[in-house]
PDB file of N, CA, C and O in Angstrom:
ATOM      1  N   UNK A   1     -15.684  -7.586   2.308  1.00  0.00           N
ATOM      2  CA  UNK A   1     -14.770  -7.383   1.201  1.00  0.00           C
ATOM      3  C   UNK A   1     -14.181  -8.723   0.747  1.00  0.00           C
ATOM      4  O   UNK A   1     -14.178  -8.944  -0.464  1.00  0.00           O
ATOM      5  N   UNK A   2     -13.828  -9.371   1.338  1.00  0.00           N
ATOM      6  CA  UNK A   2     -13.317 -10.822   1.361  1.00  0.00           C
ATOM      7  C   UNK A   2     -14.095 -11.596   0.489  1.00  0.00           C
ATOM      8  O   UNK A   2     -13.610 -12.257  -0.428  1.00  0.00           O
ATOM      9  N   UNK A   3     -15.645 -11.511   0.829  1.00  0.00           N
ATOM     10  CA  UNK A   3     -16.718 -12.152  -0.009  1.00  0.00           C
ATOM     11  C   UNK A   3     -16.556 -11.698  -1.736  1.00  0.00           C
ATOM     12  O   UNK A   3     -17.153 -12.147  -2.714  1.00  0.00           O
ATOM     13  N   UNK A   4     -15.714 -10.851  -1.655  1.00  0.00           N
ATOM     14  CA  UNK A   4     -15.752 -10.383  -3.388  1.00  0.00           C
ATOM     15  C   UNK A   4     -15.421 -10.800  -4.117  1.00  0.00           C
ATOM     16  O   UNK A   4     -15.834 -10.641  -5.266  1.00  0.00           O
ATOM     17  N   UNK A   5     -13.955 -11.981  -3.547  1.00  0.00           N
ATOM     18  CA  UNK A   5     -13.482 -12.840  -4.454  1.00  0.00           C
ATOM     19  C   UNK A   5     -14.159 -13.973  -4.636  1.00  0.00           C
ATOM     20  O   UNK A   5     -13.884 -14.712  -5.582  1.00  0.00           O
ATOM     21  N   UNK A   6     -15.424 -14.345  -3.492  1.00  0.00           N
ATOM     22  CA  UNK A   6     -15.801 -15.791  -3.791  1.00  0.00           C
ATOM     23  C   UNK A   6     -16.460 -15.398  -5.131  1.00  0.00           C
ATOM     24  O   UNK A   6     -16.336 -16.086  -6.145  1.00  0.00           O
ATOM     25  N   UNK A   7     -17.298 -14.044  -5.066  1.00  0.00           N
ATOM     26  CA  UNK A   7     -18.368 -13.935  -6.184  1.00  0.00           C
ATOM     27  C   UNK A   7     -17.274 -13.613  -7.786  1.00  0.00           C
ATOM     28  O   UNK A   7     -17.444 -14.094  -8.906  1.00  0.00           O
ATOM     29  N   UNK A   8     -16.407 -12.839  -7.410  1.00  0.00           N
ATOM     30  CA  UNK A   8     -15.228 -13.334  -8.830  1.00  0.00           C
ATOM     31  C   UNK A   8     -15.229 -14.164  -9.270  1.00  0.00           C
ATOM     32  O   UNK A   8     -15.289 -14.202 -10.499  1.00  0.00           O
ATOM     33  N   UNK A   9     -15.145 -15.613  -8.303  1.00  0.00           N
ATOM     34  CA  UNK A   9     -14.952 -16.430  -9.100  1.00  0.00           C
ATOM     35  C   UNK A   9     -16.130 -17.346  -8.714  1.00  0.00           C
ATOM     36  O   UNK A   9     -16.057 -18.564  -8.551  1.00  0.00           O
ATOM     37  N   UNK A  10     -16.878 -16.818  -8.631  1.00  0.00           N
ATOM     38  CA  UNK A  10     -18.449 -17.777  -8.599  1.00  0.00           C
ATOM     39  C   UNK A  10     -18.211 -18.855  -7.992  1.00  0.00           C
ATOM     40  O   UNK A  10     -18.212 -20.042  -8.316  1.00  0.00           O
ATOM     41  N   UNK A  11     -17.952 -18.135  -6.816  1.00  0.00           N
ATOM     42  CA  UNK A  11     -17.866 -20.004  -5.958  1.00  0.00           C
ATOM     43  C   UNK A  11     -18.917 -19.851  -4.626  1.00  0.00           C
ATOM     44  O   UNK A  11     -18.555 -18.878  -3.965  1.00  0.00           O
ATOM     45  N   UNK A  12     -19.669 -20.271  -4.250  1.00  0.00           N
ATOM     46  CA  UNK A  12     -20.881 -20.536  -3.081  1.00  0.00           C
ATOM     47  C   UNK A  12     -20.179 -20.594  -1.627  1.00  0.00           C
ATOM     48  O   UNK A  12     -20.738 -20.025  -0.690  1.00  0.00           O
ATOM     49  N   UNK A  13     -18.860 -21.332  -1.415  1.00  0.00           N
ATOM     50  CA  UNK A  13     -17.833 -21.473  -0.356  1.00  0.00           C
ATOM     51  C   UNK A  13     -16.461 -20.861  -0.661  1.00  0.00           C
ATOM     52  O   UNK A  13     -16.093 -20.062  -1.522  1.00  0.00           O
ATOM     53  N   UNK A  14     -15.828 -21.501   0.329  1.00  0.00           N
ATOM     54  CA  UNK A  14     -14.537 -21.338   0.553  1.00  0.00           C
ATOM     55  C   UNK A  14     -13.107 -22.337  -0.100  1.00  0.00           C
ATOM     56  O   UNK A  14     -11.922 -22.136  -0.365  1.00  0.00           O
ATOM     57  N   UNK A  15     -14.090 -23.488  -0.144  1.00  0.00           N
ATOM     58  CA  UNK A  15     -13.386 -24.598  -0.454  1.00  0.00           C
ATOM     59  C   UNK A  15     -13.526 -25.033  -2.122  1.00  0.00           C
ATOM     60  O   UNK A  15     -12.735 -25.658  -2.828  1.00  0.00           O
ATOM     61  N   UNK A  16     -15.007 -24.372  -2.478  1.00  0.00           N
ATOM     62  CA  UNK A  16     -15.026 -24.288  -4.309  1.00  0.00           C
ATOM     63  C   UNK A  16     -13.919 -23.321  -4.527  1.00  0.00           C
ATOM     64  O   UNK A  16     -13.045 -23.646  -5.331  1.00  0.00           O
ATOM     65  N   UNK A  17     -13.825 -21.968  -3.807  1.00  0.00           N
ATOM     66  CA  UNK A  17     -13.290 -20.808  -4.353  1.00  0.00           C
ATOM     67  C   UNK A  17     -11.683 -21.616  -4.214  1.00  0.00           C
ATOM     68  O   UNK A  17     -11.236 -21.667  -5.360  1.00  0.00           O
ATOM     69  N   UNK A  18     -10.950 -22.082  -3.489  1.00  0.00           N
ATOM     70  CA  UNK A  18     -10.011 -22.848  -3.616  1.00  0.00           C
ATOM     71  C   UNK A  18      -9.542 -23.784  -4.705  1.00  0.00           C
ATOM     72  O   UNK A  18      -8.428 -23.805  -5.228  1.00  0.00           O
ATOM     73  N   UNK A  19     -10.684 -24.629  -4.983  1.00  0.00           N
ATOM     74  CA  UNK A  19     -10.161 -25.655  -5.964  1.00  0.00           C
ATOM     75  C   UNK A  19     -10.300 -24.472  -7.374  1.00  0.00           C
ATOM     76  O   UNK A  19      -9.314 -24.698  -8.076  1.00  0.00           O
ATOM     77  N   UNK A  20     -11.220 -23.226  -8.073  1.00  0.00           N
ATOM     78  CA  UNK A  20     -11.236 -22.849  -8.900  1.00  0.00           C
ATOM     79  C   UNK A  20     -10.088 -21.969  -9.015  1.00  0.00           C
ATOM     80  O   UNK A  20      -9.553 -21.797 -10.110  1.00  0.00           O
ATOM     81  N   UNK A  21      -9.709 -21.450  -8.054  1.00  0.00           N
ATOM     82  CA  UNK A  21      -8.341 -20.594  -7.681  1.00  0.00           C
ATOM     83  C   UNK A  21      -6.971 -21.390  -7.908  1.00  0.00           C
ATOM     84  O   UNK A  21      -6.015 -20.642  -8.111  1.00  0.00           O
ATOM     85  N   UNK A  22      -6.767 -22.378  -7.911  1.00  0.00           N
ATOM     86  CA  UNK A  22      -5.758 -23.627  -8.118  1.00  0.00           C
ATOM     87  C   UNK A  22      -5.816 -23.844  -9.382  1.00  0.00           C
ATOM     88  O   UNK A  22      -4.862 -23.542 -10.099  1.00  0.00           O
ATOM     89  N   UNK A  23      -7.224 -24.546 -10.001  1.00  0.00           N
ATOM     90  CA  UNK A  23      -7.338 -24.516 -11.698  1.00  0.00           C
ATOM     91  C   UNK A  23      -6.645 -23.100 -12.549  1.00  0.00           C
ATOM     92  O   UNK A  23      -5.956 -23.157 -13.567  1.00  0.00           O
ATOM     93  N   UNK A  24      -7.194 -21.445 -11.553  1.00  0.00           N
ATOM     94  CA  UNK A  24      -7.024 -20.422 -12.566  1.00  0.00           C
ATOM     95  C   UNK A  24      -5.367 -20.365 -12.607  1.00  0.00           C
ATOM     96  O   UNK A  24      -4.764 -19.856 -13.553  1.00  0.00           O
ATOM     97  N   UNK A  25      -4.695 -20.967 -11.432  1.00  0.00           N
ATOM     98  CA  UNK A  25      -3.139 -20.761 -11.299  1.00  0.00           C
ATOM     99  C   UNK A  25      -2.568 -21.583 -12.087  1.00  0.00           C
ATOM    100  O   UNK A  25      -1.523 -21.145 -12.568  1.00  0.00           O
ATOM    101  N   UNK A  26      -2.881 -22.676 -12.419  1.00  0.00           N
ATOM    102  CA  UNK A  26      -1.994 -23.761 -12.771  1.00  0.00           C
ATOM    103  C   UNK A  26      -2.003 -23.403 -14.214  1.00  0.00           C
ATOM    104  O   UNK A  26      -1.007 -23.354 -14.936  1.00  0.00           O
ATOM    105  N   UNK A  27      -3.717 -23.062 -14.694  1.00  0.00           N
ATOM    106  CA  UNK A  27      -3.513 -22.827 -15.844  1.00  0.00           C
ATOM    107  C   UNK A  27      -2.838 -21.432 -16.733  1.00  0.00           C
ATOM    108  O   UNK A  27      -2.572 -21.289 -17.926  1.00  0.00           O
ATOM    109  N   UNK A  28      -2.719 -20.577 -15.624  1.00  0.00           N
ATOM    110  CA  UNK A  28      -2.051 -19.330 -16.144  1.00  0.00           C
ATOM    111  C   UNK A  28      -0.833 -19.025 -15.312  1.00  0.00           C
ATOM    112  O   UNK A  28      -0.328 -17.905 -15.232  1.00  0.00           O
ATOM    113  N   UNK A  29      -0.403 -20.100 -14.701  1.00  0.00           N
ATOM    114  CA  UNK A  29       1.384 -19.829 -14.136  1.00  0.00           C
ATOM    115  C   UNK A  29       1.100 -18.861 -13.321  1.00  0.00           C
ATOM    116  O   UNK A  29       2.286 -18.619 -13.099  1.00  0.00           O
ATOM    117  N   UNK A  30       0.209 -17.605 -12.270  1.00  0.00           N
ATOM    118  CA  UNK A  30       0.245 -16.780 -11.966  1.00  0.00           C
ATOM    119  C   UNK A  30      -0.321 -17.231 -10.318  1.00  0.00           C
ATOM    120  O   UNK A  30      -1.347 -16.824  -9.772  1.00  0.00           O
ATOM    121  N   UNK A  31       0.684 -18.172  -9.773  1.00  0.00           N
ATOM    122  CA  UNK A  31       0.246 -18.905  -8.641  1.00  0.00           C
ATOM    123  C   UNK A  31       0.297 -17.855  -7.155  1.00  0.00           C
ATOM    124  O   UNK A  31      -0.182 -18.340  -6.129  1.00  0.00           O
ATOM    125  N   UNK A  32       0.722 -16.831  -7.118  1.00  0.00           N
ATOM    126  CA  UNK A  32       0.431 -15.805  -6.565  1.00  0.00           C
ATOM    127  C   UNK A  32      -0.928 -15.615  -5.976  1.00  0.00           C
ATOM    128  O   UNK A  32      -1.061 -14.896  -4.985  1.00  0.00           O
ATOM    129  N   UNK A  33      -1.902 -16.193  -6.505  1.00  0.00           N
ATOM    130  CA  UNK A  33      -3.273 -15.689  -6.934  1.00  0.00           C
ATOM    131  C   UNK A  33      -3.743 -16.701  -5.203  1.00  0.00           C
ATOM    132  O   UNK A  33      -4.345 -16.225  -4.241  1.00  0.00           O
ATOM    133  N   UNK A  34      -3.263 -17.983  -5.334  1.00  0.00           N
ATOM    134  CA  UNK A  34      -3.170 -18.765  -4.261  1.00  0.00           C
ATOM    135  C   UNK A  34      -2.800 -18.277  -2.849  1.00  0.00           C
ATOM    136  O   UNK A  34      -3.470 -18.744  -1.928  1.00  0.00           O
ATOM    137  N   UNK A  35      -1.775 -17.355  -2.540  1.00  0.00           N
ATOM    138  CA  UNK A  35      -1.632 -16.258  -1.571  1.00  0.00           C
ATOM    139  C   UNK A  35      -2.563 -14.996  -2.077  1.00  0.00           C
ATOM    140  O   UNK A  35      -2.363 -14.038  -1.330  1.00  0.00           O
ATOM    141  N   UNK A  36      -3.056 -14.842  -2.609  1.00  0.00           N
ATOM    142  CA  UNK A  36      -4.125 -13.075  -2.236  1.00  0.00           C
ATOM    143  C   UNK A  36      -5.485 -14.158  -2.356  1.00  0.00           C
ATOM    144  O   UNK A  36      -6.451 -13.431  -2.588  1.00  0.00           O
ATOM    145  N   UNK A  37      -5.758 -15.027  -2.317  1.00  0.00           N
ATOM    146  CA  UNK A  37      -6.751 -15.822  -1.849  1.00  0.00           C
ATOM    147  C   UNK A  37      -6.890 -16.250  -0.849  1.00  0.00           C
ATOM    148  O   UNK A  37      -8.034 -16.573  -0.530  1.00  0.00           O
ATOM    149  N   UNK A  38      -5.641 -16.469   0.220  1.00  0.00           N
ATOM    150  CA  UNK A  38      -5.347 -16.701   1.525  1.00  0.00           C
ATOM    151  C   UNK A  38      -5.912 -15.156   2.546  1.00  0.00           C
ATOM    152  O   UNK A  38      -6.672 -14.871   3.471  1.00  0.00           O
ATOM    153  N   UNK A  39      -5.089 -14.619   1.756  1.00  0.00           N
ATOM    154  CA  UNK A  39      -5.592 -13.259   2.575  1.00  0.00           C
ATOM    155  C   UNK A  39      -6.831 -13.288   2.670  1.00  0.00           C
ATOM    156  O   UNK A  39      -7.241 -13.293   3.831  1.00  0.00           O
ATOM    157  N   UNK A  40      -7.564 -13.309   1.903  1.00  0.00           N
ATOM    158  CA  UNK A  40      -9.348 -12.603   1.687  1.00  0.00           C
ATOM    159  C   UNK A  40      -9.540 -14.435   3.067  1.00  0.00           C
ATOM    160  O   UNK A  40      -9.984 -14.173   4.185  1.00  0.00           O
ATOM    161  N   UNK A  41      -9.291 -15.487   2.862  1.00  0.00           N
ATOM    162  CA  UNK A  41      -9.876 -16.364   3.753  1.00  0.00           C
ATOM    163  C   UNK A  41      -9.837 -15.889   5.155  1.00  0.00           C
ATOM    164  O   UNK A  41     -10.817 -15.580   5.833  1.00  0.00           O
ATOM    165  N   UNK A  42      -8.310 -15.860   5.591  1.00  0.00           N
ATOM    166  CA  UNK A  42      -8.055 -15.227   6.869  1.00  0.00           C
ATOM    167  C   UNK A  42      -9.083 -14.138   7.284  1.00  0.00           C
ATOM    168  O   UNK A  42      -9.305 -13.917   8.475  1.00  0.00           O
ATOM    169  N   UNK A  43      -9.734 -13.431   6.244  1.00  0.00           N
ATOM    170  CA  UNK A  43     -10.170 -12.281   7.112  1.00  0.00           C
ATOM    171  C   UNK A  43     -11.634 -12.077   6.898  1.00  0.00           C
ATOM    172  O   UNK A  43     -12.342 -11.092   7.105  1.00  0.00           O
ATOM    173  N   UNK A  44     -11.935 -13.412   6.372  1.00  0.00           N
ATOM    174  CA  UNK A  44     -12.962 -14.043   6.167  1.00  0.00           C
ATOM    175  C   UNK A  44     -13.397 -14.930   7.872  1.00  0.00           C
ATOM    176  O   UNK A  44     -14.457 -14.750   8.470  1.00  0.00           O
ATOM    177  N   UNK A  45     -12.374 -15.762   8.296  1.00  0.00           N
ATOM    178  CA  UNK A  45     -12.532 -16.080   9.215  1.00  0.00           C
ATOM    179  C   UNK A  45     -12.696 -15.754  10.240  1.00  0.00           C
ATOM    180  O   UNK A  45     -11.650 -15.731  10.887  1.00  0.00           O
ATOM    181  N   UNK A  46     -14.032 -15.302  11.061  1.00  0.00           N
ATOM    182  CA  UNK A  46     -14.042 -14.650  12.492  1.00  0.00           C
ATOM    183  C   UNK A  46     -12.984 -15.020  13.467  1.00  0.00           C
ATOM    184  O   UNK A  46     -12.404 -14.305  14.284  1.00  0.00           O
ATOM    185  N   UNK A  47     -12.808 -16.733  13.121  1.00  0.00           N
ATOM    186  CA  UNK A  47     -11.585 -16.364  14.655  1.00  0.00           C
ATOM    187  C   UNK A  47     -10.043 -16.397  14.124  1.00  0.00           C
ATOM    188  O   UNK A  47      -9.138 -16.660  14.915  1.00  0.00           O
ATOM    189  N   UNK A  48      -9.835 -16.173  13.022  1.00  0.00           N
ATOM    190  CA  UNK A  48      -8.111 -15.999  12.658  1.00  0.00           C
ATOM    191  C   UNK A  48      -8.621 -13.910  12.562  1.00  0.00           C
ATOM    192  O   UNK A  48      -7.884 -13.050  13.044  1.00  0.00           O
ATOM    193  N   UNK A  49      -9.845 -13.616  11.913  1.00  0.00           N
ATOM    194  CA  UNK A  49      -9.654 -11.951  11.958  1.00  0.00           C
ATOM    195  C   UNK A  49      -9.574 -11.564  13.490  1.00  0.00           C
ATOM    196  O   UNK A  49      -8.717 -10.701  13.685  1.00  0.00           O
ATOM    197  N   UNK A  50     -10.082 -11.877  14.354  1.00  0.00           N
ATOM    198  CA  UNK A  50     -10.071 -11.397  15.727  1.00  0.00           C
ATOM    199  C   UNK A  50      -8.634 -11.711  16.551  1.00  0.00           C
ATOM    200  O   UNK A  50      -8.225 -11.297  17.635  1.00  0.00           O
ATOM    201  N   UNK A  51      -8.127 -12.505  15.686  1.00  0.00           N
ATOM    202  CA  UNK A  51      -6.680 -12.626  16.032  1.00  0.00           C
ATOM    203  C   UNK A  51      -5.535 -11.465  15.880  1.00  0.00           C
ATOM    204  O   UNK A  51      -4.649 -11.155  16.676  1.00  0.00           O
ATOM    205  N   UNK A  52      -5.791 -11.027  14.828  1.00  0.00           N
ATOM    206  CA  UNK A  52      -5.184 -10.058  14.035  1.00  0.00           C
ATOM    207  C   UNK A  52      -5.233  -8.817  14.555  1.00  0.00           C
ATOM    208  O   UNK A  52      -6.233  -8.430  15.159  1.00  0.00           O
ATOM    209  N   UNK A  53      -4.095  -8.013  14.368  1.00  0.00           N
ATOM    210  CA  UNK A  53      -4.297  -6.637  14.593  1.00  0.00           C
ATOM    211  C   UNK A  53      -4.843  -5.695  13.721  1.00  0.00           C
ATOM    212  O   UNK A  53      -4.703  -6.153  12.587  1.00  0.00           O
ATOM    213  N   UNK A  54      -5.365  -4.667  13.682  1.00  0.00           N
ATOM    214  CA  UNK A  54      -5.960  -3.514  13.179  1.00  0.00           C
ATOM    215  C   UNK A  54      -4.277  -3.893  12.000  1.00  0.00           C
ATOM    216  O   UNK A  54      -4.011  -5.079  11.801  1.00  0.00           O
ATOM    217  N   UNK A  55      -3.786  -3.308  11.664  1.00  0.00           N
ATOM    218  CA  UNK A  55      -2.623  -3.205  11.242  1.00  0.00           C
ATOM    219  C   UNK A  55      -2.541  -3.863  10.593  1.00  0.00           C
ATOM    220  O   UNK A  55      -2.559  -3.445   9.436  1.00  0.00           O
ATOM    221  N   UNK A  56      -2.367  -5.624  10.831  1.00  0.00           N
ATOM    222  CA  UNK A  56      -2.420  -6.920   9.808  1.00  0.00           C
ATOM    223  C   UNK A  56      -3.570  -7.081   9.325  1.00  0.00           C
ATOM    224  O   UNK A  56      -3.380  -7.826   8.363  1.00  0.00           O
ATOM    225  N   UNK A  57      -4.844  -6.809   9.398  1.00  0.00           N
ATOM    226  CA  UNK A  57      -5.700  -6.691   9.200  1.00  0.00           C
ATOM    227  C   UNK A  57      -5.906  -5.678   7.762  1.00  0.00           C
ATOM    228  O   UNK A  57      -6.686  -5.971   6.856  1.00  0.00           O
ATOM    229  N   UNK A  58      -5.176  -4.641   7.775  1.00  0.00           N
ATOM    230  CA  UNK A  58      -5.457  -3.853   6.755  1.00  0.00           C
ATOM    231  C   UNK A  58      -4.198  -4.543   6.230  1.00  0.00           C
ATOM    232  O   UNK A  58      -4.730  -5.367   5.487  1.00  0.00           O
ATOM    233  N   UNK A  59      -3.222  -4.702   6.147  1.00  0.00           N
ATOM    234  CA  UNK A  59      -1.601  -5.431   5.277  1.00  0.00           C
ATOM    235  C   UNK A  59      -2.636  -6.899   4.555  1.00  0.00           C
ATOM    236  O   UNK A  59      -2.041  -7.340   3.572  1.00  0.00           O
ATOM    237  N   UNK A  60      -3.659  -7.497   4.771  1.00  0.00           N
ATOM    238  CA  UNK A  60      -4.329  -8.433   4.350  1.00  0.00           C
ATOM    239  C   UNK A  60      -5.147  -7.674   3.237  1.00  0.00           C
ATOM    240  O   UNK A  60      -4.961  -7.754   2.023  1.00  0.00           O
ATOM    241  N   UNK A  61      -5.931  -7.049   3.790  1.00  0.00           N
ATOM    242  CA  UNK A  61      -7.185  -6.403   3.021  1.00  0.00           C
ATOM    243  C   UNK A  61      -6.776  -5.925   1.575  1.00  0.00           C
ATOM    244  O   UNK A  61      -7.455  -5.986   0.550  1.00  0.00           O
ATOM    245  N   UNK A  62      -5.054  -5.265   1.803  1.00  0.00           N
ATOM    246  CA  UNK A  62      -4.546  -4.486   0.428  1.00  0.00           C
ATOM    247  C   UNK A  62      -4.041  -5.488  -0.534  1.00  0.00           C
ATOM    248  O   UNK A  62      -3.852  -5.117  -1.692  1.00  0.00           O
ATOM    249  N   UNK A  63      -3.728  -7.073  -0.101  1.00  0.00           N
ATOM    250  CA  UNK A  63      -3.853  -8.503  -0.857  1.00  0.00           C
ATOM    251  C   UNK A  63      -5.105  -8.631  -1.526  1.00  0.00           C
ATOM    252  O   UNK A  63      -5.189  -8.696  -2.752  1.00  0.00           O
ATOM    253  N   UNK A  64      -5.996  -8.666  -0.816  1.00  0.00           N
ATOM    254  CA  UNK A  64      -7.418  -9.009  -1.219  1.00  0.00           C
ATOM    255  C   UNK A  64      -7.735  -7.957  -2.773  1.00  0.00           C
ATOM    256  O   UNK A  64      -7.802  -8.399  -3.920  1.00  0.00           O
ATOM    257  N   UNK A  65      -7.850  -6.856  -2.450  1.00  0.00           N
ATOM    258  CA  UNK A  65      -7.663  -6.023  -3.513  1.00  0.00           C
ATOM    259  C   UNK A  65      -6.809  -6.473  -4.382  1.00  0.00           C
ATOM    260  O   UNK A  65      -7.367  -6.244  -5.455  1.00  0.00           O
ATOM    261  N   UNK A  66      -5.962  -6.893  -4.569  1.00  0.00           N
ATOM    262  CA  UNK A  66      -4.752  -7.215  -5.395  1.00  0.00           C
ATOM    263  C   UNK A  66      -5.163  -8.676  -6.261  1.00  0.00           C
ATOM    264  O   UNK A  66      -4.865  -9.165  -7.350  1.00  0.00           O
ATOM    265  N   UNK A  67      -6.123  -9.093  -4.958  1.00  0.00           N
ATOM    266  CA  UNK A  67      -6.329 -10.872  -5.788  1.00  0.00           C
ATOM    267  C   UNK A  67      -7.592 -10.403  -6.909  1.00  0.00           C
ATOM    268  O   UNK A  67      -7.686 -10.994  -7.985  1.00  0.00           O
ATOM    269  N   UNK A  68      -8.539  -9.287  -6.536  1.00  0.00           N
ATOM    270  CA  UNK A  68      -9.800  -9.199  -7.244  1.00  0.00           C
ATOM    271  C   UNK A  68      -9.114  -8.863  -8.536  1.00  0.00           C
ATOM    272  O   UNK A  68      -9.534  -9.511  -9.494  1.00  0.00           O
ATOM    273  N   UNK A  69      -8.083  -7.935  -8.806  1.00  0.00           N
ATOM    274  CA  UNK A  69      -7.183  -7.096  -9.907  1.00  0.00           C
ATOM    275  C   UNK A  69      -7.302  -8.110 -10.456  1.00  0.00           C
ATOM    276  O   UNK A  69      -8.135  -8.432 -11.303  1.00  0.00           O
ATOM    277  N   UNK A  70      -6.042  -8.987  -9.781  1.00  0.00           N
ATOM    278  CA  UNK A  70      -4.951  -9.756 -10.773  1.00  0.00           C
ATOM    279  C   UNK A  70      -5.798 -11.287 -11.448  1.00  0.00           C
ATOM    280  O   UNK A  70      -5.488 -11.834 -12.506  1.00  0.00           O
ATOM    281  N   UNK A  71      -6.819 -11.698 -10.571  1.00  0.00           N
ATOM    282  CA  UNK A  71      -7.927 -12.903 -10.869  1.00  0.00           C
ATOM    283  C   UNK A  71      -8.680 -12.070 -11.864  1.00  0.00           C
ATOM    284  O   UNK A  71      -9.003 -12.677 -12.884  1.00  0.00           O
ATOM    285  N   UNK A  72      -8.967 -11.028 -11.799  1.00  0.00           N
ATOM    286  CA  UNK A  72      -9.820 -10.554 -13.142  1.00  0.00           C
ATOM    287  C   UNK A  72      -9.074 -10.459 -14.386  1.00  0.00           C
ATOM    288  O   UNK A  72      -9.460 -10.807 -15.502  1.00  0.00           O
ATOM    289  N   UNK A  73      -7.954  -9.943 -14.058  1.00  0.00           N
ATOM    290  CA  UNK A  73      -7.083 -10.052 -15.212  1.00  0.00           C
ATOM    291  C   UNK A  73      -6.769 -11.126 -15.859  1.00  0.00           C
ATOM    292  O   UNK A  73      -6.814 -11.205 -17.086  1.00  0.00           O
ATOM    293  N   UNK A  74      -6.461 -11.945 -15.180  1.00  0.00           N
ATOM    294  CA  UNK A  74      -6.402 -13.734 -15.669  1.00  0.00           C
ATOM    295  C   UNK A  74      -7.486 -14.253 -16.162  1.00  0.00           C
ATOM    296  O   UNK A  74      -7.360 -15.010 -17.125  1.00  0.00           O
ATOM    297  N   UNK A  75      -8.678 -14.004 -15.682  1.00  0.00           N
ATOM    298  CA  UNK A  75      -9.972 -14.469 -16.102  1.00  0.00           C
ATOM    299  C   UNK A  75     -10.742 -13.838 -17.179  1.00  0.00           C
ATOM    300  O   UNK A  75     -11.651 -14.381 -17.806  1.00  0.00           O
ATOM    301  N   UNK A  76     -10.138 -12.200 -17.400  1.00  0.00           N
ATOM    302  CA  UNK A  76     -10.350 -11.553 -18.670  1.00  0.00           C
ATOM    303  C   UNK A  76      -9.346 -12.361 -19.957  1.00  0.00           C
ATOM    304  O   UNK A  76      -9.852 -12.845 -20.969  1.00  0.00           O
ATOM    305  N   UNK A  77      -7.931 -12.373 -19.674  1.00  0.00           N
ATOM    306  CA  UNK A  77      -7.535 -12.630 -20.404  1.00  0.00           C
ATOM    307  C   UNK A  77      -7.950 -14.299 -21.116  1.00  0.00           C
ATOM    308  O   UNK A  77      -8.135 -14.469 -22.321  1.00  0.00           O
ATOM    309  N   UNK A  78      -8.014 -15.154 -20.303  1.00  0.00           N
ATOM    310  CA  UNK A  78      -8.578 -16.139 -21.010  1.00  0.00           C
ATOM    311  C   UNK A  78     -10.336 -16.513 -21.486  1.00  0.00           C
ATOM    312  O   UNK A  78     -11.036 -17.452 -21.866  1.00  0.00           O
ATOM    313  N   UNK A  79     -10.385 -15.559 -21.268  1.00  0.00           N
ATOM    314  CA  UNK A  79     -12.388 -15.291 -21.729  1.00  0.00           C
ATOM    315  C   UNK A  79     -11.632 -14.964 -23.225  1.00  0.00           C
ATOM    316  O   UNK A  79     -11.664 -15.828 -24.101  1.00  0.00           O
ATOM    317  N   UNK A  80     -10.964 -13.686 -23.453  1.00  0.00           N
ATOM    318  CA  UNK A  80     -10.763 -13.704 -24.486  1.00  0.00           C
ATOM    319  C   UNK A  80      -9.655 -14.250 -25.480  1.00  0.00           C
ATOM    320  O   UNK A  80      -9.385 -13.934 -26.639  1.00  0.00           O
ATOM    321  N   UNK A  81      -8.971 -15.424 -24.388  1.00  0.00           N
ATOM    322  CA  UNK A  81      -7.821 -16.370 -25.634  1.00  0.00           C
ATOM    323  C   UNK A  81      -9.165 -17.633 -26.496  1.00  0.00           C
ATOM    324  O   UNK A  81      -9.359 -18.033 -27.643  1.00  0.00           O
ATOM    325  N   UNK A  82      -9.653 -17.804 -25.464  1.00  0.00           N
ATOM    326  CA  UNK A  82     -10.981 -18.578 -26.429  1.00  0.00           C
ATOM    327  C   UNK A  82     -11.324 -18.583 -27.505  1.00  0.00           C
ATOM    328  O   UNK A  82     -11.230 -17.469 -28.020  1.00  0.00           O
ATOM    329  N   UNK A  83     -11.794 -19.532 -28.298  1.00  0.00           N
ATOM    330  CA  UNK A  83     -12.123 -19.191 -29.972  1.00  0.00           C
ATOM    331  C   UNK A  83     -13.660 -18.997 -29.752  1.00  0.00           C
ATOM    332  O   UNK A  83     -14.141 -19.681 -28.848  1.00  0.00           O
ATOM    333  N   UNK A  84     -14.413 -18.260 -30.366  1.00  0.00           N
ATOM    334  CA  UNK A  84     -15.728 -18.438 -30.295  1.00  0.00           C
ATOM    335  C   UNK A  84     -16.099 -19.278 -30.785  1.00  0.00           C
ATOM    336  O   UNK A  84     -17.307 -19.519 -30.771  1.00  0.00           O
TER     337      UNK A  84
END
């Protein structure tokens, strides 16, 4: 599930999906996006998820969902502030 945001935002890693996640914040004030991107990493990571409880584990996952929303929304909306 985690992997959903790299492909949102078309990034191959972890560390593209970062720097494009920083560009989508700065440029739309909605820096939030930077924490529900954290989440999806953490639980991305075998040894910070095996850390975690069943419990924090899902309190992460319902971020992740939240980053695919709110990054699509940002990324819809400026697809269409564009001039053709």
């Amino acid at each position: 599930m985690a992997t959903l945001c790299l492909e949102l935002l078309e990034a191959t890693e972890w560390l593209e999906a970062w720097r494009k996640i920083d560009k989508l914040a700065q440029s739309s004030g909605e820096y939030v996006l930077a924490k529900f991107l954290a989440s999806a990493y953490a639980l991305a990571n075998d040894g910070i998820y095996g850390a975690l409880s069943p419990m924090t584990r899902e309190f992460l996952a319902r971020d992740i969902v939240v980053c695919l929303e709110k990054a699509s929304q940002v990324l819809e909306s400026q697809l269409f502030s564009q001039p053709l």
